[in-house]
C-alpha positions as CSV (number, residue, x, y, z in Angstrom):
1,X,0.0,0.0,0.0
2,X,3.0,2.3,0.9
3,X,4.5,1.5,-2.5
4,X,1.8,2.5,-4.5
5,X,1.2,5.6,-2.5
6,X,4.4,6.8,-2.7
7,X,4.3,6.0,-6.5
8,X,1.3,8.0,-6.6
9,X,2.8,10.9,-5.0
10,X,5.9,11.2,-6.9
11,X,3.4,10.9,-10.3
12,X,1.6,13.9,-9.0
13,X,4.6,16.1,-7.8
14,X,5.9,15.5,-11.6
15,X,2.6,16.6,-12.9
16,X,1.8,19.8,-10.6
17,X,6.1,20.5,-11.3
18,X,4.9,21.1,-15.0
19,X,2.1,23.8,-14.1
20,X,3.7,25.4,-11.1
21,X,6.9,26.1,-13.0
22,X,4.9,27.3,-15.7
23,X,2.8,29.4,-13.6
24,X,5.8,31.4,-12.2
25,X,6.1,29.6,-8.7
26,X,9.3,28.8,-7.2
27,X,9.4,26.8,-3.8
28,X,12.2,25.3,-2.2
29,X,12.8,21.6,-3.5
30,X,10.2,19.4,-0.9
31,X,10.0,16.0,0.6
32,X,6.9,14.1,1.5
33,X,6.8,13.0,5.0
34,X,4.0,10.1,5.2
35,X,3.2,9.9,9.3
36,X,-0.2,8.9,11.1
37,X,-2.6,11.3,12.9
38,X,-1.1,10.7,15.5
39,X,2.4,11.3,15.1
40,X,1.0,14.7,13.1
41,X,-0.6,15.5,16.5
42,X,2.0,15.0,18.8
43,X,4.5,17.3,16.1
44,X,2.6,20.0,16.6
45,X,3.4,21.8,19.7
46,X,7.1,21.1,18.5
47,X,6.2,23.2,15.5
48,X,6.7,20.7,13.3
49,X,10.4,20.4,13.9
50,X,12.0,17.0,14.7
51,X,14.8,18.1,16.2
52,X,13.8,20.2,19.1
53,X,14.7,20.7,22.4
54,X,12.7,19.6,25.1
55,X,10.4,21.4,27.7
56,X,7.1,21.1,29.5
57,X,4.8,23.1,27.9
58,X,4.9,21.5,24.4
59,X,3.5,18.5,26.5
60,X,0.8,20.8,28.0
61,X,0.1,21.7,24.7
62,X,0.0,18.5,23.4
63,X,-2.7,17.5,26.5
64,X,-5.0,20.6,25.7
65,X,-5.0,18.9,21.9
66,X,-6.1,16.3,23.0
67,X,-8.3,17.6,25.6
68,X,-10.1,19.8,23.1
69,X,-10.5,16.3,20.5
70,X,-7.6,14.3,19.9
71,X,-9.8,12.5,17.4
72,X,-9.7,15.4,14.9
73,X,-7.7,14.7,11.3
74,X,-5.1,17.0,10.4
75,X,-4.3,17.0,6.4
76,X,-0.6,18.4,6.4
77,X,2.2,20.6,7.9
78,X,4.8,22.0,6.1
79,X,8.3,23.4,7.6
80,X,9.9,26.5,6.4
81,X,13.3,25.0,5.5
82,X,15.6,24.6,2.4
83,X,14.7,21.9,1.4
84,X,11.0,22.1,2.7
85,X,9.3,18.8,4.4
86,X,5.5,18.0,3.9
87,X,4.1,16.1,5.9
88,X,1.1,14.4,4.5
89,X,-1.8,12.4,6.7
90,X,-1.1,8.8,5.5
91,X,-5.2,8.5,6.4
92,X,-6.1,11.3,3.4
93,X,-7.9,9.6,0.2
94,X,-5.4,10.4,-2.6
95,X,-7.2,12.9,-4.0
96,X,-7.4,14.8,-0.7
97,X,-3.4,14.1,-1.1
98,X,-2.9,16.0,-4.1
99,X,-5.2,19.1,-2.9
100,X,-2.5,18.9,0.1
101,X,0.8,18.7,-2.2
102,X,-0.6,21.9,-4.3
103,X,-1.9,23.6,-0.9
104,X,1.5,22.8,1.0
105,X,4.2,22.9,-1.7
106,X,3.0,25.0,-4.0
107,X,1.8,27.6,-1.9
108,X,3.4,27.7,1.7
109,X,6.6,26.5,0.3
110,X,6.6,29.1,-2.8
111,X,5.3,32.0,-0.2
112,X,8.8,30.7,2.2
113,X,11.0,31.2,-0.4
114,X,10.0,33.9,-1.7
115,X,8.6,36.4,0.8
116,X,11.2,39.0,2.2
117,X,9.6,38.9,5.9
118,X,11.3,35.4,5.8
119,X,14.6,36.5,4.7
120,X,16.8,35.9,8.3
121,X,14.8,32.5,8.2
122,X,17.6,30.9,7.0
123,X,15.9,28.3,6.1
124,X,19.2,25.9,4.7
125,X,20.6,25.5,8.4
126,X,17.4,25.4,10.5
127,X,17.4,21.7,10.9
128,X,20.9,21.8,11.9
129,X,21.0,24.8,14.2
130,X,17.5,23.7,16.1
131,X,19.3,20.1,16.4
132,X,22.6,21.6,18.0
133,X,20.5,23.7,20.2
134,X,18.4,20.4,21.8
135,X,21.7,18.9,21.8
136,X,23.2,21.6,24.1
137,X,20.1,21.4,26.6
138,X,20.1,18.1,26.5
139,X,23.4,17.6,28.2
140,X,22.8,20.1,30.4
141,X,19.6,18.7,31.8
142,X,22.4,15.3,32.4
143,X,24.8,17.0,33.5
144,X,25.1,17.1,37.7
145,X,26.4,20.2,38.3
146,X,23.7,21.9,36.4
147,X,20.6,19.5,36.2
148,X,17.1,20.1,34.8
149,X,16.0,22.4,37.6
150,X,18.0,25.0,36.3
151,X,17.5,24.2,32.6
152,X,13.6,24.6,33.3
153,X,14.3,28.0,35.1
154,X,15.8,29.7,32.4
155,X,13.8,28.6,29.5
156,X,10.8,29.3,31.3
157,X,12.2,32.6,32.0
158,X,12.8,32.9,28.1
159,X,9.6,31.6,26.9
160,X,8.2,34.4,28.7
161,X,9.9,36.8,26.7
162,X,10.1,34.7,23.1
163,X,7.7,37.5,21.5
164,X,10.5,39.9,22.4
165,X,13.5,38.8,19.7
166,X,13.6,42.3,17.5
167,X,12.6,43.2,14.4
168,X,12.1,40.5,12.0
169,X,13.4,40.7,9.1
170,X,16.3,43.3,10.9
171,X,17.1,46.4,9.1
172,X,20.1,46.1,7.0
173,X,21.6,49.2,7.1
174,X,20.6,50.2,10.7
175,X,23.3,52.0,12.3
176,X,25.0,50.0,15.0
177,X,24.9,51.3,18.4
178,X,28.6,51.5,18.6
179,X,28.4,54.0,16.0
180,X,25.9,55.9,17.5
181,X,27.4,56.3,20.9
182,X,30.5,57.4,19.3
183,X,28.9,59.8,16.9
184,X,27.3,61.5,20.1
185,X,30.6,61.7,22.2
186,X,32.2,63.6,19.2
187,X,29.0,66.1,18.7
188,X,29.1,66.9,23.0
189,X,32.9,67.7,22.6
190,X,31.9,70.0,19.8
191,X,29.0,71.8,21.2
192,X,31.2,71.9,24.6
193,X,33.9,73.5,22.2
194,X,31.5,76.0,21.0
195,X,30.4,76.8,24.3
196,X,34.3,77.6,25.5
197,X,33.9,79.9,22.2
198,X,30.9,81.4,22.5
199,X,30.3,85.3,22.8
200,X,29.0,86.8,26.1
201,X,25.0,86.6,24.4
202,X,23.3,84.8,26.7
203,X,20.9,83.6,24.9
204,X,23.5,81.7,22.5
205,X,24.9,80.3,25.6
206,X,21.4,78.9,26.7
207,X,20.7,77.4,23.5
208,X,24.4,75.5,23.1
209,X,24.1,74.5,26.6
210,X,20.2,73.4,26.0
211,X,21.7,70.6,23.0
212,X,24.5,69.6,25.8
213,X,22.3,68.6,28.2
214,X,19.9,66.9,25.4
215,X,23.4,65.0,24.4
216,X,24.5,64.1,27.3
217,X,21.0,62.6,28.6
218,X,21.3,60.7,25.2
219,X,24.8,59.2,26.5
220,X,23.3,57.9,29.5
221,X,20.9,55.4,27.6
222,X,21.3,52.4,27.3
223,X,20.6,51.1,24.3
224,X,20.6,54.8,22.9
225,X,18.6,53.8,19.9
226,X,15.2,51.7,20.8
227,X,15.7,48.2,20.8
228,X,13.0,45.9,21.0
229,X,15.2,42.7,21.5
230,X,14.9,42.0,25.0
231,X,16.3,38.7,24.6
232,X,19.5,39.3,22.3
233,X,19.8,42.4,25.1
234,X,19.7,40.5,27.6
235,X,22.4,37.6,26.1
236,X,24.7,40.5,25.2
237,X,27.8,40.3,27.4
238,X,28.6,43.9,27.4
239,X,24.9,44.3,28.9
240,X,24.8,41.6,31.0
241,X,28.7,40.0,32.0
242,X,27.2,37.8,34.9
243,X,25.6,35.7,32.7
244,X,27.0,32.6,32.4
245,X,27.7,30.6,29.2
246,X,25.0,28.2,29.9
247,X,22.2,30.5,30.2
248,X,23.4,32.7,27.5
249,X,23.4,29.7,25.0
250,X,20.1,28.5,26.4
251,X,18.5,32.3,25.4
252,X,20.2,31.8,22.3
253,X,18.1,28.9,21.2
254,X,14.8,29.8,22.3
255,X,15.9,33.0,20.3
256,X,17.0,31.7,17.2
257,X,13.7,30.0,17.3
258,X,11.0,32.7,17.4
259,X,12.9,34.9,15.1
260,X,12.2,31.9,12.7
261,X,8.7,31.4,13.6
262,X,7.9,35.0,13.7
263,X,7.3,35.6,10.3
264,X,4.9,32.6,10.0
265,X,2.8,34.5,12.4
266,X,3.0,37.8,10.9
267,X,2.0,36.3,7.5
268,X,-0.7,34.1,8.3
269,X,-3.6,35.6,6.5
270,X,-1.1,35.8,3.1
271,X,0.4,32.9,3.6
272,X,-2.7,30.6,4.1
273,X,-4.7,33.1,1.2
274,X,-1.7,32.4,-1.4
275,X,-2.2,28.5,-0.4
276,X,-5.2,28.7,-1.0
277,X,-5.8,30.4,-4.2
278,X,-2.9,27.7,-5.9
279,X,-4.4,24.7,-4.4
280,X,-7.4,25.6,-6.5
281,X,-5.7,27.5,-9.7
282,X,-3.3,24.8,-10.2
283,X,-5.4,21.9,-9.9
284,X,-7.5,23.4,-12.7
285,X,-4.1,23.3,-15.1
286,X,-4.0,20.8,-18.0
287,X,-0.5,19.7,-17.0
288,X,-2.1,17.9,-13.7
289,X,-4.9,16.3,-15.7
290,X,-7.5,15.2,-12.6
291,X,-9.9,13.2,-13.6
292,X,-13.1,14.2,-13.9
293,X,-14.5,12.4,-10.6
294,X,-12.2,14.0,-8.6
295,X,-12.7,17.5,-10.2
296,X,-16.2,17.1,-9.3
297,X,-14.9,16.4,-5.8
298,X,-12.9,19.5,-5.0
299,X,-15.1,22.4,-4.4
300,X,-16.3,21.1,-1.2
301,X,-13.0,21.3,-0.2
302,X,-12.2,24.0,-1.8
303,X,-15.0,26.0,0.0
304,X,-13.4,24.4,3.6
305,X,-13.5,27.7,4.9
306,X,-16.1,29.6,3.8
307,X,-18.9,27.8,4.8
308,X,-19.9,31.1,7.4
309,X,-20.4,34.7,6.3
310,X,-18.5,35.5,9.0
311,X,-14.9,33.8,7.4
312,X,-15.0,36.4,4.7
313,X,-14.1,38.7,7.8
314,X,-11.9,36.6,10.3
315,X,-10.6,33.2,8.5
316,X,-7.1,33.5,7.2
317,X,-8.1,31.0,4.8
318,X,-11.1,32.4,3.4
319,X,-9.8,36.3,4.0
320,X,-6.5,35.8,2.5
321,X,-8.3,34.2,-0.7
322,X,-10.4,36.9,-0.8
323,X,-7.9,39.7,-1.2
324,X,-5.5,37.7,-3.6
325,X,-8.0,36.8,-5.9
326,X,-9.3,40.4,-5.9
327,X,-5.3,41.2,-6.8
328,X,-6.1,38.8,-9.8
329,X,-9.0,40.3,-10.9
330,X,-8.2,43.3,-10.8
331,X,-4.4,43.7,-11.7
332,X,-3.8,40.5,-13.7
333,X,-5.0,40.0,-17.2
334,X,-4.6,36.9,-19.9
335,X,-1.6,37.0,-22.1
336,X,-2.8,34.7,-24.8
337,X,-2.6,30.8,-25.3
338,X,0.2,28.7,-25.0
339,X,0.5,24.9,-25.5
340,X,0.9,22.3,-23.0
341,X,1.1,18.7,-22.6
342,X,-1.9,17.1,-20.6
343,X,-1.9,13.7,-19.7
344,X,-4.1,11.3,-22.1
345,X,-6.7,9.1,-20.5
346,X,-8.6,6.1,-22.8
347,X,-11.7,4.8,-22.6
348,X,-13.0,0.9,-22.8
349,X,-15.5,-1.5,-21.1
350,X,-15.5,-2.9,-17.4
351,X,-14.1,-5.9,-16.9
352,X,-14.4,-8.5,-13.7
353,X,-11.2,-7.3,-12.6
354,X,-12.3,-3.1,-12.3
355,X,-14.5,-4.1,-10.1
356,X,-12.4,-6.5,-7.4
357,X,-9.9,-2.6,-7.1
358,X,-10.3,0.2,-8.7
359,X,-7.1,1.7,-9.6
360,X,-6.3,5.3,-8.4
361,X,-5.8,5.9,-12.5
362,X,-9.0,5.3,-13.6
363,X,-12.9,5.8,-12.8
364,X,-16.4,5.4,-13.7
365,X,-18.7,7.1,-16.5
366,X,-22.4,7.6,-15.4
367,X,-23.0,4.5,-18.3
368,X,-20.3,2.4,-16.2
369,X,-17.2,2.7,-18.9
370,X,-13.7,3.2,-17.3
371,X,-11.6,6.2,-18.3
372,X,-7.8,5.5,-17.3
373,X,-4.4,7.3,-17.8
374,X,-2.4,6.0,-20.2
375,X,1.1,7.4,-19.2
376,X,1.3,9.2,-22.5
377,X,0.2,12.9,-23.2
378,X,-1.4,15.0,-26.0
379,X,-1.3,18.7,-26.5
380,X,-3.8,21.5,-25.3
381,X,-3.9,24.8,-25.6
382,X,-4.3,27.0,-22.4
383,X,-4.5,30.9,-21.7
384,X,-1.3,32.3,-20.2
385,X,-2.0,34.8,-17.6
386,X,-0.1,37.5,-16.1
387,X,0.2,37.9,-12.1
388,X,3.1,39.7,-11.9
389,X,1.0,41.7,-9.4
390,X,0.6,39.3,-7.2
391,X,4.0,38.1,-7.4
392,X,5.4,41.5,-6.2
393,X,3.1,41.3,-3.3
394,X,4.0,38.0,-2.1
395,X,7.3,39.1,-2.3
396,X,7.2,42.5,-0.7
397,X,4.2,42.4,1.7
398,X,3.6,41.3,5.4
399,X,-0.2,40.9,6.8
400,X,-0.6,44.7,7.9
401,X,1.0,46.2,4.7
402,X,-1.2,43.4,2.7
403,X,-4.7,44.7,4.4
404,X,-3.7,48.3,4.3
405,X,-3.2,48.3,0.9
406,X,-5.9,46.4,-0.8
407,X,-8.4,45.3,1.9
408,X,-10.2,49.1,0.7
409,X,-14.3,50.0,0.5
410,X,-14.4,48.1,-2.8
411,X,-13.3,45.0,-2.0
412,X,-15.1,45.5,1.5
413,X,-18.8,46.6,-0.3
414,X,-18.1,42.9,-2.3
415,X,-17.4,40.8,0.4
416,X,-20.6,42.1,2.3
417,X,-22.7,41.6,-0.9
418,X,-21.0,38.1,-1.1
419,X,-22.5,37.7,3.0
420,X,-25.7,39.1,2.9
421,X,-26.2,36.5,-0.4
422,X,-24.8,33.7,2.3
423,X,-27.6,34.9,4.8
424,X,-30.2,35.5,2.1
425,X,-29.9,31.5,0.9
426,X,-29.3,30.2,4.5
427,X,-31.8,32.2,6.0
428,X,-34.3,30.8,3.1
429,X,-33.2,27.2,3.9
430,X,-34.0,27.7,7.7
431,X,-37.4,29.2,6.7
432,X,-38.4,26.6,4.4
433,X,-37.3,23.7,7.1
434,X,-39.4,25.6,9.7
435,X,-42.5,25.8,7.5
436,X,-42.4,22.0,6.6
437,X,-42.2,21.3,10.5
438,X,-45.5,23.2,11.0
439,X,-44.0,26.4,12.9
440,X,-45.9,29.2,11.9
441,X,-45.7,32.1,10.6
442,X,-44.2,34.1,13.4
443,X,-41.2,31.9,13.5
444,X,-40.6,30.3,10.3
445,X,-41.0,34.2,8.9
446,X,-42.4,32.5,5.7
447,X,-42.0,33.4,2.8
448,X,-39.0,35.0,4.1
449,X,-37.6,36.2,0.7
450,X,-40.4,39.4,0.7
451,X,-39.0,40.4,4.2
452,X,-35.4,39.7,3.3
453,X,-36.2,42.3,0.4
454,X,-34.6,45.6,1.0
455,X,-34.3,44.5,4.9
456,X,-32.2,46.7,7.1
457,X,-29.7,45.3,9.7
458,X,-32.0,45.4,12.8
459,X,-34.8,43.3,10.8
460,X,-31.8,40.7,9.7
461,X,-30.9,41.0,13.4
462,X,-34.5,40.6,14.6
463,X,-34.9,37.4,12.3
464,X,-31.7,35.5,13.7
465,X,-31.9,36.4,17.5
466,X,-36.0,34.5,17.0
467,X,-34.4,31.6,15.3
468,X,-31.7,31.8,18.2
469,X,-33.8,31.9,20.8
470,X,-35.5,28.9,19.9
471,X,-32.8,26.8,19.1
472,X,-31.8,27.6,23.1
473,X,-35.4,26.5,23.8
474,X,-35.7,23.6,22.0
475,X,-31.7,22.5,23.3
476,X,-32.9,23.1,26.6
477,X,-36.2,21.2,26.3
């Protein structure tokens, strides 16, 4: 079964390779990690990461999982690294498997590799660094003169301050506070210099001595400049020379670890929105060549997230889709057709043999024919479009740059259209249901469509808070 999964997976990779590359995506190269759902579970709460160092609250974490339903089924996780790792649900039905490959490679990877917030990541030596730093606590939680008391003091003291790690990504051409300090010692000897010079005005003499003091109060900060890296401030010898090595290499990993999972969280909306709109976009390509029953099959996965009016407001998922396909629409445009090899598919009669298992290659016509692949390909022609638009702003853009710029009235007015249509069609589903179970009129609100008509927000709100109130009621009873 493993064989022919795998088999199956590296078919697939090959096929969504050919659109993605032609799509302009670039990921890091990725490897498939098959694992259970519960191996996926207990990774969580160690982001993902197999070599990590341990503490107790990942195991809290992992008990509050499981507290809240361990039984729940969790389709992937991918790690930002160079080369990436996806790991897939061995449980998922393949096509769920390929949804995951273009949702996790082709989307979270591509956004990794390419988005600047992520450029300290680096991503080619996280495995290695993350191993070295559960290495290091490791021996000291063995070793007797230090012990795991101790290693639990200071990591607990720097989880407390992991959101604290600077800047991410740190500005390159920041002046260092070396410079600064000594740029401000030359400027006081100046001004004092001017002062020695100054003519008997007095109100000269105020204003030299006014910028001396402001100096000199400068001089006595430290950091002079703002720094927002508690941590690396507190590891810094010069700042802190009673530290000892242990507990400045202990800060150093739980450091080097949020300013690599930082970005991840100020991306979330983009990063899960770009996933989204490829897992759907690149599926649809020629190149990949689903067959027809599992094209059917996608949308209800495909509309995972949007299945309340209230994700086009909150859900990364549905959000983020919401503003990159608006990108789309309204800054990319088709180039013209270019051709493309799709994979070929034949079809011929049913035999005995279809019927004992069902190859993942083939399927069913409504008059009970099998369609399967081939292995060879034919040529189609396909519309090129441009999203060069899009590719600048996964590049250049973090969540609060990415809303500011494009989440404006027009793309607001459309998502509330798109929500009060949601409420219109649920709310005439509820009112129907009601009517057939005899509730009258007063509570079903039937026919609701001539109240829904022109309705303002307190009647919409009148509506629901009846239908609430019952639902209590009837919960209750």
């Amino acid at each position: 079964m493993y064989e022919k999964l795998i088999k199956h997976i590296r078919m697939w990779d090959e096929r969504l390779t050919k659109a993605g590359v032609r799509m302009g995506l670039q990921p890091y190269p990725t490897r498939y990690e098959l694992v259970s759902d519960d191996q996926m579970v207990r990774l969580i709460p160690y982001v993902m990461l197999p070599n990590h160092y341990r503490h107790w609250s990942f195991g809290k974490k992992y008990e509050q999982q499981m507290k809240n339903g361990g039984n729940f089924h969790i389709f992937e996780a991918v790690i930002n690294s160079d080369p990436s790792f996806c790991y897939l649900g061995v449980t998922n039905r393949l096509p769920m498997q390929l949804l995951v490959m273009a949702h996790a490679k082709w989307g979270h990877v591509d956004f990794f590799a390419n988005n600047k917030t992520f450029g300290d990541s680096q991503a080619d030596s996280v495995f290695e660094r993350l191993a070295q730093g559960a290495e290091f606590i490791k021996n000291l939680t063995r070793d007797p003169t230090y012990g795991v008391d101790k290693v639990e003091f200071i990591l607990d003291a720097a989880h407390a301050l992991d959101d604290h790690v600077g800047l991410v990504p740190s500005i390159k051409d920041r002046v260092p506070e070396k410079q600064v300090r000594k740029e401000l010692e030359v400027r006081l000897l100046e001004l004092k210099q001017r002062l020695r010079q100054a003519e008997s005005s007095e109100f000269e003499t105020k204003q030299i001595q006014a910028q001396i003091d402001e100096v000199q109060g400068m001089l006595k900060h430290d950091p002079i400049c703002p720094n927002n890296d508690v941590l690396g401030f507190i590891m810094d010898s010069r700042n802190n020379p009673r530290l000892g090595d242990e507990e400045r290499g202990m800060l150093a990993v739980v450091r080097d670890e949020a300013l690599y999972l930082h970005p991840q969280a100020r991306t979330k909306f983009m990063n899960e929105g770009w996933a989204s709109y490829w897992e759907k976009n690149l599926l649809l390509q020629p190149e990949v060549g689903m067959p027809i029953n599992w094209t059917m099959e996608m949308p209800q996965y495909w509309s995972m997230h949007d299945r309340q009016a209230t994700a086009w407001y909150f859900d990364p998922y549905a959000l983020g889709l919401e503003v990159f396909d608006y990108i789309d629409r309204k800054y990319g445009y088709d180039e013209g057709e270019v051709e493309v090899d799709a994979p070929s598919y034949t079809v011929r009669e049913a035999t005995p043999a279809d019927a004992e298992e069902e190859s993942d290659f083939q399927y069913r016509t409504a008059d009970g024919k099998v369609i399967e692949w081939t292995g060879e390909t034919h040529k189609v022609k396909v519309m090129q479009r441009n999203r060069d638009k899009m590719m600048q702003v996964r590049k250049n853009h973090e969540d609060k740059s990415f809303f500011r710029e494009f989440l404006n009235e027009e793309l607001l007015g459309e998502i509330n259209d798109k929500s009060l249509e949601w409420f219109h069609r649920v709310s005439g589903i509820i009112s129907r249901t009601l009517r057939e179970r005899g509730f009258n009129e007063a509570v079903s609100f039937y026919p609701i469509e001539k109240k829904l008509e022109n309705a303002s927000l307190e009647t919409l709100g009148a509506i629901v808070e009846t239908w609430m109130n019952y639902a209590q009621m009837s919960e209750n009873l």
